[in-house]
DOVEX-440770 format. One record per residue (C-alpha): x, y, z; residue number from 1; residue in three letters. Coordinates in steps of 0.2 Angstrom, whole numbers, plus 5000, padded with zeros to 4 digits. Layout:
BEGIN
R, X, Y, Z, NUM, ALA
...
***
This chain:
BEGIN
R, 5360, 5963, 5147, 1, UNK
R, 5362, 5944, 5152, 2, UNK
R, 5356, 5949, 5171, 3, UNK
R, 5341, 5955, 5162, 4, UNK
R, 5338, 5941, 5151, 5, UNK
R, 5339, 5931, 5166, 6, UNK
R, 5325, 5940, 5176, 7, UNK
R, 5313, 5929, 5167, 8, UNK
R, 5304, 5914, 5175, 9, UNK
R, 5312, 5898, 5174, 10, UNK
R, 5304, 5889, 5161, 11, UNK
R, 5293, 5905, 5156, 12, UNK
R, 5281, 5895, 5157, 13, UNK
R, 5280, 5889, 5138, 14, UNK
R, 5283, 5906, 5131, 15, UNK
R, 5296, 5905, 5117, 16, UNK
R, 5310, 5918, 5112, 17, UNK
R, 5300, 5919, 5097, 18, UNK
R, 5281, 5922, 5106, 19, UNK
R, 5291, 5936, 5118, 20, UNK
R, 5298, 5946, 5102, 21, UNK
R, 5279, 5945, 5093, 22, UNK
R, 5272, 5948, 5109, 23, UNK
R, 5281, 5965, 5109, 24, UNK
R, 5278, 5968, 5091, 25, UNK
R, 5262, 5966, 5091, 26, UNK
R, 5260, 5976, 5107, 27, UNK
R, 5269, 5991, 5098, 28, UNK
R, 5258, 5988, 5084, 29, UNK
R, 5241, 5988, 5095, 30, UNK
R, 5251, 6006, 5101, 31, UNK
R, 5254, 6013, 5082, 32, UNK
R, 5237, 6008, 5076, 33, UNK
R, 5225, 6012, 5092, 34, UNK
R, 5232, 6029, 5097, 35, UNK
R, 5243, 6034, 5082, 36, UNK
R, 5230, 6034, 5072, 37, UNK
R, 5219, 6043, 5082, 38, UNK
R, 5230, 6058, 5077, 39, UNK
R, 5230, 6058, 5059, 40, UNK
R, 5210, 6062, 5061, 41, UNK
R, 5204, 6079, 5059, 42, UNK
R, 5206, 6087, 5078, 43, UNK
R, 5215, 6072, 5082, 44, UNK
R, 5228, 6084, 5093, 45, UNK
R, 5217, 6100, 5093, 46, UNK
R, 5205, 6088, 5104, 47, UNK
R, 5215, 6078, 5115, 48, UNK
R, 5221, 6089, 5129, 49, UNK
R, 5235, 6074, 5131, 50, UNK
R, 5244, 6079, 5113, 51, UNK
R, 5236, 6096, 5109, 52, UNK
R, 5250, 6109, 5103, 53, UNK
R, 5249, 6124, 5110, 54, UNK
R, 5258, 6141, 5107, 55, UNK
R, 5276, 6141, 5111, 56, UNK
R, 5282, 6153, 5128, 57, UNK
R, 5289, 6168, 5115, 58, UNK
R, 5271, 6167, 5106, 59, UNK
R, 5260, 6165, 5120, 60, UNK
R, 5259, 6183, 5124, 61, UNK
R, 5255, 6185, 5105, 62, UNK
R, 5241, 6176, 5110, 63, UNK
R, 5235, 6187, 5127, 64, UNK
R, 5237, 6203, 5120, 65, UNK
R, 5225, 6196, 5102, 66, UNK
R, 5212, 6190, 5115, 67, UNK
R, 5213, 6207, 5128, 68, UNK
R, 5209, 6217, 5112, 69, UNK
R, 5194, 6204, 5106, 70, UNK
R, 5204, 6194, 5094, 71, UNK
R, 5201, 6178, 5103, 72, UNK
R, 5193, 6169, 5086, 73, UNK
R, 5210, 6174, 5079, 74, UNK
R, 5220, 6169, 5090, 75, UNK
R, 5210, 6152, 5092, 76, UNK
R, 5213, 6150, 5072, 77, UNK
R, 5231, 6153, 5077, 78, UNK
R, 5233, 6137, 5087, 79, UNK
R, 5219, 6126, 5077, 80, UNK
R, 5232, 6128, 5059, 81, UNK
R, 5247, 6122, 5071, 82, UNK
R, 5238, 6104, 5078, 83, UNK
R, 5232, 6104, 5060, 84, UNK
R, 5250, 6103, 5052, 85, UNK
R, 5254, 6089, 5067, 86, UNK
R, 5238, 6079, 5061, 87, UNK
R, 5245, 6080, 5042, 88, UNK
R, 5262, 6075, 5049, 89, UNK
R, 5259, 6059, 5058, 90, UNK
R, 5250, 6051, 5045, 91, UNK
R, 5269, 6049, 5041, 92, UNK
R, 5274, 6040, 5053, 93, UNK
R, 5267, 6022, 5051, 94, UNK
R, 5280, 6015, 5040, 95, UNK
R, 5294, 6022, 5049, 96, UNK
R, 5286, 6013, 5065, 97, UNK
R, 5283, 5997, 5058, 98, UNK
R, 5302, 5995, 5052, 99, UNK
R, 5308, 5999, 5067, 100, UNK
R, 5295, 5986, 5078, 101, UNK
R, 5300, 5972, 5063, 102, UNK
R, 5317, 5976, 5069, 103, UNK
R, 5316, 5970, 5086, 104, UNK
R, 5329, 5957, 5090, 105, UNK
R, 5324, 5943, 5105, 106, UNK
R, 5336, 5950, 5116, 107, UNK
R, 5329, 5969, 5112, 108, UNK
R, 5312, 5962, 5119, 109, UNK
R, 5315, 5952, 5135, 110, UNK
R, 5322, 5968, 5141, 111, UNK
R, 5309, 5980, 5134, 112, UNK
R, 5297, 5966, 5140, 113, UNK
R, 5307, 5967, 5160, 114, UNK
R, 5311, 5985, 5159, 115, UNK
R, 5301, 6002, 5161, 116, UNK
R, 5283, 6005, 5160, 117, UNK
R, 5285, 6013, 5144, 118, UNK
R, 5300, 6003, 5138, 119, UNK
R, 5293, 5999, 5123, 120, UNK
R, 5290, 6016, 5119, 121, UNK
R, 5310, 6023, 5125, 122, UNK
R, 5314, 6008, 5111, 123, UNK
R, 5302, 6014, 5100, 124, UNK
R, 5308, 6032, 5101, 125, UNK
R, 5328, 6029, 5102, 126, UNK
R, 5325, 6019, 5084, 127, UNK
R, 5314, 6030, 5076, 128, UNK
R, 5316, 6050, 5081, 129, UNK
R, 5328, 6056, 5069, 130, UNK
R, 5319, 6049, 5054, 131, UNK
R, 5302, 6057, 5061, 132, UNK
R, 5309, 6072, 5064, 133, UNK
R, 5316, 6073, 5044, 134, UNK
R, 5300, 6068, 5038, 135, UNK
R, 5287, 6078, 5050, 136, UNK
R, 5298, 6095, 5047, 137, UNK
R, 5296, 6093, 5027, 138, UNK
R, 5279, 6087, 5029, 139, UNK
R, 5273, 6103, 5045, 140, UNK
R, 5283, 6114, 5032, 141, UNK
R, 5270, 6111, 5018, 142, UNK
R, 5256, 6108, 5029, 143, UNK
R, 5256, 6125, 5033, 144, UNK
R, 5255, 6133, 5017, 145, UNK
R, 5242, 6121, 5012, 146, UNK
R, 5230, 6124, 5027, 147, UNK
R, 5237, 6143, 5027, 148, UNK
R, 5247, 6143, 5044, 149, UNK
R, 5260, 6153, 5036, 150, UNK
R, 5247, 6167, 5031, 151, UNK
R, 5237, 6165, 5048, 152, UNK
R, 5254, 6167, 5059, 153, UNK
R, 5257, 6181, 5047, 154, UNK
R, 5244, 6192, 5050, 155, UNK
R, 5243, 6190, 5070, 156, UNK
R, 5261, 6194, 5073, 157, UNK
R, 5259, 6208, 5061, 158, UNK
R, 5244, 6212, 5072, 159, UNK
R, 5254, 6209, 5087, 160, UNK
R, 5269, 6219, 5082, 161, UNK
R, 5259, 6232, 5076, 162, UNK
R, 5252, 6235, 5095, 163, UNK
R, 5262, 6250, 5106, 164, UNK
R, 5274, 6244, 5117, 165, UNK
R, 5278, 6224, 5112, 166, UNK
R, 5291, 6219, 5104, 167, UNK
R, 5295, 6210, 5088, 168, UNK
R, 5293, 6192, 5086, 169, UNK
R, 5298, 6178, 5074, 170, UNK
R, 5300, 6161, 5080, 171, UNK
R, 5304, 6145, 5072, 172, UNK
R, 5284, 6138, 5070, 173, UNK
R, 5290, 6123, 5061, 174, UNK
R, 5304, 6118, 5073, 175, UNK
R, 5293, 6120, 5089, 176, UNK
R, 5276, 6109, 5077, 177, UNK
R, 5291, 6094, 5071, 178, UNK
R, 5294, 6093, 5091, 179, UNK
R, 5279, 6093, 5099, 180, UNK
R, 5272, 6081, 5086, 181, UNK
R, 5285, 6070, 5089, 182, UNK
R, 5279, 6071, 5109, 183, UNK
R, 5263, 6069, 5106, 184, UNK
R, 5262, 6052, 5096, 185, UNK
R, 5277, 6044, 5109, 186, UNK
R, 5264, 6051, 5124, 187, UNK
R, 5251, 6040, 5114, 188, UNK
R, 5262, 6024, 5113, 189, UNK
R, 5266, 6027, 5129, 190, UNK
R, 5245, 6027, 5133, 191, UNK
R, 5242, 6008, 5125, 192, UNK
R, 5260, 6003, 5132, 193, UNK
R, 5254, 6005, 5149, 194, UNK
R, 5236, 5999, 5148, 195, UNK
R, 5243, 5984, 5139, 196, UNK
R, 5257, 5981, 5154, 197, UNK
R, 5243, 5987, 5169, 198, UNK
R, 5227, 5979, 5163, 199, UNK
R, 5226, 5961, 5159, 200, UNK
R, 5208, 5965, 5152, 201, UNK
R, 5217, 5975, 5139, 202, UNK
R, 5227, 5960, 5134, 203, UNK
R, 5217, 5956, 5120, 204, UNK
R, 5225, 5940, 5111, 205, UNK
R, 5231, 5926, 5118, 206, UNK
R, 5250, 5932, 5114, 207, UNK
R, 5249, 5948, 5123, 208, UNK
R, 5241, 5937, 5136, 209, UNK
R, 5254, 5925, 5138, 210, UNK
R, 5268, 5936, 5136, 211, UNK
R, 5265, 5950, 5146, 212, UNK
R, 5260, 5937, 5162, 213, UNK
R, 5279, 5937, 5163, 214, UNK
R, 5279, 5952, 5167, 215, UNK
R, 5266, 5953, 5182, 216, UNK
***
């Protein structure tokens, strides 16, 4: 960690311990409210082909054979409740993010600051993934019996399983939602993470400026 630490210019050219972890936060923050958000909105995964949920492997022939026998509105219902569910869950998320950005410690951020391009976001993950995980499950759980999910899924593998020659399916929807929720809003930190790092013009304070010249 020390050879890390000592990556950064002599003098750092008047950039404080203290200016490099708020210059971190407030990059994660820029991350959590620009993109993270975004997803919370109505289509907010259903319309970003960077995040959109689509059906797991087992399922996706579910889907072929509903549209080879006309059923493609149905089948286009199937994947619309499943992004809606993700949209409910991330609203979640905000408060677990913000703890873990107010927990970055100095040393935390001169290495996020000299590491990967979407170092902030592996930090981001690694502190908050399991208590996502707890919280979008329970919230996808109820999200789909509130936009009727589970009645939607219901009827087409019913009408899937009721064609000749296919057999039975029954996978865990809510398992495969919680994780590719969880995907979707780290690939969306990950977005501001790099335009912040790549694009100076994105640097729009004079922290983010100063802070993230260390790393050019």
């Amino acid at each position: 960690m020390q050879q890390v630490v000592n990556q950064l210019p002599q003098g750092n050219g008047g950039v404080s311990a203290l200016d490099i972890g708020n210059g971190l936060r407030q990059a994660l923050d820029f991350g959590i409210d620009k993109q993270v958000s975004k997803l919370t909105q109505k289509d907010g995964f259903y319309n970003n082909q960077l995040v959109k949920i689509l059906l797991p492997e087992e399922l996706q022939k579910v889907d072929k054979a509903l549209r080879d026998i006309g059923l493609g509105s149905l089948a286009d219902d199937g994947i619309k409740v499943l992004n809606r569910a993700a949209e409910d869950a991330v609203s979640q998320a905000t408060p677990i993010f913000v703890d873990a950005v107010k927990g970055i410690t100095f040393n935390d951020a001169k290495n996020i600051l000299l590491g990967n391009k979407d170092a902030a976001t592996q930090y981001l993950s690694g502190k908050t993934e399991s208590a996502l995980y707890a919280k979008f499950n329970t919230v996808i759980k109820d999200s789909f019996a509130k936009v009727g999910a589970d009645q939607i899924w219901a009827n087409l593998i019913n009408k899937y399983n009721a064609l000749p020659f296919t057999s039975n399916v029954n996978p865990d929807l809510t398992d495969y939602v919680t994780t590719e929720a969880l995907k979707g809003v780290y690939k969306m930190i990950a977005v501001e993470e790099l335009e912040i790092r790549e694009n100076v013009s994105s640097r729009t304070t004079g922290l983010l400026q100063k802070v993230f010249a260390l790393q050019d």
